[in-house]
C-alpha positions in Angstrom: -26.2 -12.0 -1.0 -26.1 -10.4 -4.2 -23.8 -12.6 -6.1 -21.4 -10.9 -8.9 -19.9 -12.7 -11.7 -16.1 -11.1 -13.1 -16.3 -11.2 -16.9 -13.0 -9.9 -19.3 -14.0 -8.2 -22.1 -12.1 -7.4 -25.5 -10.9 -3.9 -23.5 -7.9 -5.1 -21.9 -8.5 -2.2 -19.6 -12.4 -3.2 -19.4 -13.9 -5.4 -17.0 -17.5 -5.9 -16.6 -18.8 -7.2 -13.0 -22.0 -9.2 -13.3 -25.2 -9.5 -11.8 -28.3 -11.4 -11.4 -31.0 -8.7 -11.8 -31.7 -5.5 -13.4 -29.6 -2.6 -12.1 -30.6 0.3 -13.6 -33.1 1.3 -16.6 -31.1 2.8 -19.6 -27.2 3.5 -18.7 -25.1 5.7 -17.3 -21.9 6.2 -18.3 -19.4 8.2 -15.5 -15.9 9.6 -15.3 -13.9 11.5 -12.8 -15.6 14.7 -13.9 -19.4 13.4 -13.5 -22.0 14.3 -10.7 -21.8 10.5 -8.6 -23.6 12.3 -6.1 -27.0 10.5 -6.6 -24.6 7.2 -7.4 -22.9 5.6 -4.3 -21.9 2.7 -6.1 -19.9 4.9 -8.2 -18.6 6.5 -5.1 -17.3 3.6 -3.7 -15.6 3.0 -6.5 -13.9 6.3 -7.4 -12.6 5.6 -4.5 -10.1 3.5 -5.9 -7.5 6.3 -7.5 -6.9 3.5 -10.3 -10.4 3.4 -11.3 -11.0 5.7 -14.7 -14.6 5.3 -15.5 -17.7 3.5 -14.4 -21.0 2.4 -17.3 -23.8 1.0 -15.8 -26.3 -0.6 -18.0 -28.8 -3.6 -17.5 -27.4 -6.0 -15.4 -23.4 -4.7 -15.5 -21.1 -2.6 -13.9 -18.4 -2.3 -16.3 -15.3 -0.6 -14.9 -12.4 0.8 -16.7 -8.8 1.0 -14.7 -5.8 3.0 -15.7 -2.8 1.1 -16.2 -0.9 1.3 -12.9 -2.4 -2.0 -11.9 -3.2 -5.1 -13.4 -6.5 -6.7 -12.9 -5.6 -9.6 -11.3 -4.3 -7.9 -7.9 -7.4 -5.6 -8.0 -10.4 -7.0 -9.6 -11.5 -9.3 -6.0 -11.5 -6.0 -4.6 -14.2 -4.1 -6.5 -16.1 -7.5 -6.5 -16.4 -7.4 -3.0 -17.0 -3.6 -3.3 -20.2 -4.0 -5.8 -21.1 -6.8 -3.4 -21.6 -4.9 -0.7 -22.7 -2.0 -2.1 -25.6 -3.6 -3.8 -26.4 -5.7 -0.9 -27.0 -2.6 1.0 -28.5 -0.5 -1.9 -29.9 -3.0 -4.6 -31.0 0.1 -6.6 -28.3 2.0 -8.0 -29.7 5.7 -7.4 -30.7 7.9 -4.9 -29.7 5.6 -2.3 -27.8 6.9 1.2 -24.0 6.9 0.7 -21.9 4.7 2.7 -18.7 5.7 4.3 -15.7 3.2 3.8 -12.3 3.0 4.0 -11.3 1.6 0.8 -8.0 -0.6 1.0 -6.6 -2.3 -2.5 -3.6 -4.5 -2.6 -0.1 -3.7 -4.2 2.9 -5.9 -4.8 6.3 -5.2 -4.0 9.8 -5.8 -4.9 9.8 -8.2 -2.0 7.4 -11.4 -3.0 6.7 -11.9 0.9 5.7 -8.3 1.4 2.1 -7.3 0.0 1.3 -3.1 0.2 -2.5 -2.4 1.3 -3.0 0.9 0.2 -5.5 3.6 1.2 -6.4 6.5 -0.2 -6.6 8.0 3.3 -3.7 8.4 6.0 -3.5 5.6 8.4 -0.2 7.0 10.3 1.6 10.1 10.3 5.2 9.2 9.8 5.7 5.1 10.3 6.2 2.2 12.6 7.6 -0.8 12.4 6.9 -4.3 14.0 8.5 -6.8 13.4 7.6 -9.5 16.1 4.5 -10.4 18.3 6.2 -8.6 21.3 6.6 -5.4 19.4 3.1 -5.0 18.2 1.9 -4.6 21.7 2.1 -0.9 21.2 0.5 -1.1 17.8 -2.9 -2.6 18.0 -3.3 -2.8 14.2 -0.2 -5.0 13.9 -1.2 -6.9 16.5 -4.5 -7.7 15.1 -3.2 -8.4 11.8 -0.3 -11.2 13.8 -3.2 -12.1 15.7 -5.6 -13.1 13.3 -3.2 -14.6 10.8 -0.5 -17.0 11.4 1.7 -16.6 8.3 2.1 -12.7 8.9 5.4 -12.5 10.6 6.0 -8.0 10.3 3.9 -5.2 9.9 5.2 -1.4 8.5 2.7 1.1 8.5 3.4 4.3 7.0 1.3 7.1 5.8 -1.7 5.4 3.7 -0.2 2.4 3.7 0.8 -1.5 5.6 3.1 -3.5 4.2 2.3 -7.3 5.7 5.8 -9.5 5.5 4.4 -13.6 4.8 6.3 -16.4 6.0 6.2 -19.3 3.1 3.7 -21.4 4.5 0.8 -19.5 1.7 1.1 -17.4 -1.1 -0.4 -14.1 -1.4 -3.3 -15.0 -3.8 -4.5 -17.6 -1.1 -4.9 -14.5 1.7 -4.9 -11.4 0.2 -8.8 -10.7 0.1 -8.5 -11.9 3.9 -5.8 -9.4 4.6 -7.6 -6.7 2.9 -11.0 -7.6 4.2 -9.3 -7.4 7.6 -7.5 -4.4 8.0 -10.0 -2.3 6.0 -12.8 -3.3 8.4 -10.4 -2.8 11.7 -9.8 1.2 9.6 -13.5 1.1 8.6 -14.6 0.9 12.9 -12.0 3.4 13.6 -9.9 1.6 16.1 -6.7 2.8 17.2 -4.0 2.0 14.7 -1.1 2.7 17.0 -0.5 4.0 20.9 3.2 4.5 20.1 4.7 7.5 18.5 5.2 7.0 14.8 8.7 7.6 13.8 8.8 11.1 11.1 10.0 10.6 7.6 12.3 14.2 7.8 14.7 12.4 10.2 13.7 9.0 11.4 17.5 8.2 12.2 17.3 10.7 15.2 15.0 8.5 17.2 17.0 5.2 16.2 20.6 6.3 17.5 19.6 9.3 19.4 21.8 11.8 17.6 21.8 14.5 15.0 23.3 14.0 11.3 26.7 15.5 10.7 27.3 17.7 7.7 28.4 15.4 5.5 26.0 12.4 6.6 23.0 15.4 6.0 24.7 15.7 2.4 23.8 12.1 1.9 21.0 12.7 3.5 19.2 15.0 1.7 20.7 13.3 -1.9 18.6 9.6 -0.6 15.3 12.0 0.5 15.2 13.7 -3.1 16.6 10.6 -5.2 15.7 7.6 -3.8 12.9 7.6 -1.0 9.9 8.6 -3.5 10.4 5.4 -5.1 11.2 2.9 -2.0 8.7 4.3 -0.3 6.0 3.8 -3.7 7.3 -0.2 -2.9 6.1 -0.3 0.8 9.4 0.3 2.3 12.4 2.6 3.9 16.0 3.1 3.5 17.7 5.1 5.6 20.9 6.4 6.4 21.9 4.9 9.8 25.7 5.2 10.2 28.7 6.6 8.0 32.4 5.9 8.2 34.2 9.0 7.3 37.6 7.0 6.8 36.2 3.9 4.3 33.6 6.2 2.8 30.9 3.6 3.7 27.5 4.6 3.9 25.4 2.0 6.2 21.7 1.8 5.5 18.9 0.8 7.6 16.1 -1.3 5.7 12.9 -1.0 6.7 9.4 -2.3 5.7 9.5 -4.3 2.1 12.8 -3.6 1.7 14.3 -5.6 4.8 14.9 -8.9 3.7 14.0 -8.2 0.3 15.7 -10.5 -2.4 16.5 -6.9 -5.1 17.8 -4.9 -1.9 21.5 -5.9 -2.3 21.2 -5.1 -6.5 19.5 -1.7 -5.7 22.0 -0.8 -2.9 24.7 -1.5 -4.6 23.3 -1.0 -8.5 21.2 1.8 -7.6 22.1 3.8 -4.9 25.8 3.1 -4.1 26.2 4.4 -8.2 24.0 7.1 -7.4 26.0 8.7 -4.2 29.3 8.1 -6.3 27.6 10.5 -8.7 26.6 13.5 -6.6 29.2 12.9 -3.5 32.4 10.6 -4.6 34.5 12.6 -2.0 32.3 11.2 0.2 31.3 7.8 -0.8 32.6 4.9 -2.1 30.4 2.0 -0.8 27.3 1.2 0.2 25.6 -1.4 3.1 22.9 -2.5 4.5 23.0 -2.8 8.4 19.9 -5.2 8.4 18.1 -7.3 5.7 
């Protein structure tokens, strides 16, 4: 196995991954804009939308990251990416390409919910599992509850899963394993789910089984332009899943990272309760969650 060693440098934004041999004669220095055509290793990594730019030289890949992620949560990752790169191509050009599915790890709101992010779409629209009996319909859940005993619910949506942890480990004991896991299980192509995924523009229709009424599309539409961008950047949903005309109580449905969620009650009520009291206080005055 071709062994890589993580070294910091001075470049807060620079780290340089390791090796025990030559890599390349000379260097090559590469950015978004460069021909990586000829370079898979930098093809792998590009991969990565957080990577900015790749220099090669002697026995180093040094790789520079824009600052939407911290090291810490990403740097195993592109280890195990130069691994395996190099232990399929030990020569850094005009090697074969390999496809993958390249999955890196977020954090959320909610410190027993990790986001594994692609940048490919796993799901169009979202499901959610959130026990053993409900992942029979979703074979990537139920691989993921299958394999490890601490994950308790799975919410796939778009290019991403958010994984819910019990507190028996903390995510910096399994999060490679996680990631390892459900990229390889993407990587083979295997079905991710047999059930219908639930669509963003309305998923309340398929949960009570009717339409919104004018003033619950109102407050709606206010959540889909003002709050759901950033929820759903967390790993999760909220949703609008029941309004009382007479208290003016909006009742939301949490779904993914947000159910359960120790900041859900503070956003609800600091966040989005202000925010409908802005643009509708004839219609709202309050603001629950139905779960979580």
């Amino acid at each position: 196995m071709r062994e890589i060693t993580i070294e910091p440098t001075a470049n807060p934004k620079v780290m340089k991954f390791v090796a025990d041999y030559t890599l390349i004669p000379g260097a090559v220095e590469l950015d978004r804009n460069s021909d990586v055509s000829e370079i898979p290793l930098a093809q792998e990594l590009f991969n990565y939308p957080f990577v900015d730019k790749i220099f090669i030289t002697a026995n180093f890949v040094a790789v520079a990251k824009q600052d939407t992620v911290e090291w810490d949560m990403v740097q195993a990752n592109l280890k195990n990416v130069i691994e395996d790169e190099l232990l399929a191509n030990p020569r850094i050009y005009r090697q074969k390409p390999r496809e993958i599915f390249p999955i890196y790890a977020e954090m959320t709101p909610n410190p027993n919910v990790m986001k594994f992010v692609s940048n490919k779409l796993i799901l169009d629209g979202f499901v959610e599992v959130k026990s053993r009996e409900e992942s029979l319909q979703v074979p990537l859940a139920k691989g993921i509850l299958d394999e490890f005993d601490f994950a308790e619910e799975v919410f796939i949506s778009d290019n991403f899963v958010a994984v819910t942890k019990n507190d028996s480990v903390q995510w910096n004991e399994v999060m490679v394993a996680v990631r390892s896991f459900i990229a390889d299980y993407l990587q083979q192509g295997k079905t991710v789910s047999e059930k219908s995924p639930t669509k963003h523009e309305n998923p309340v229709e398929q949960l009570i089984n009717r339409e919104y009424t004018d003033d619950e599309q109102r407050i709606s539409d206010i959540l889909a332009e003002y709050v759901a961008p950033a929820v759903e950047n967390d790993g999760g949903k909220i949703s609008l899943i029941e309004y009382d005309a007479e208290t003016k109580t909006a009742k939301m449905l949490l779904q993914g990272a947000c159910s359960g969620c120790p900041s859900s009650t503070a956003t609800l009520k600091g966040g989005i309760e202000s925010l409908l009291k802005q643009f509708v206080p004839e219609l709202v005055e309050s603001v629950e969650a139905v779960n979580g």
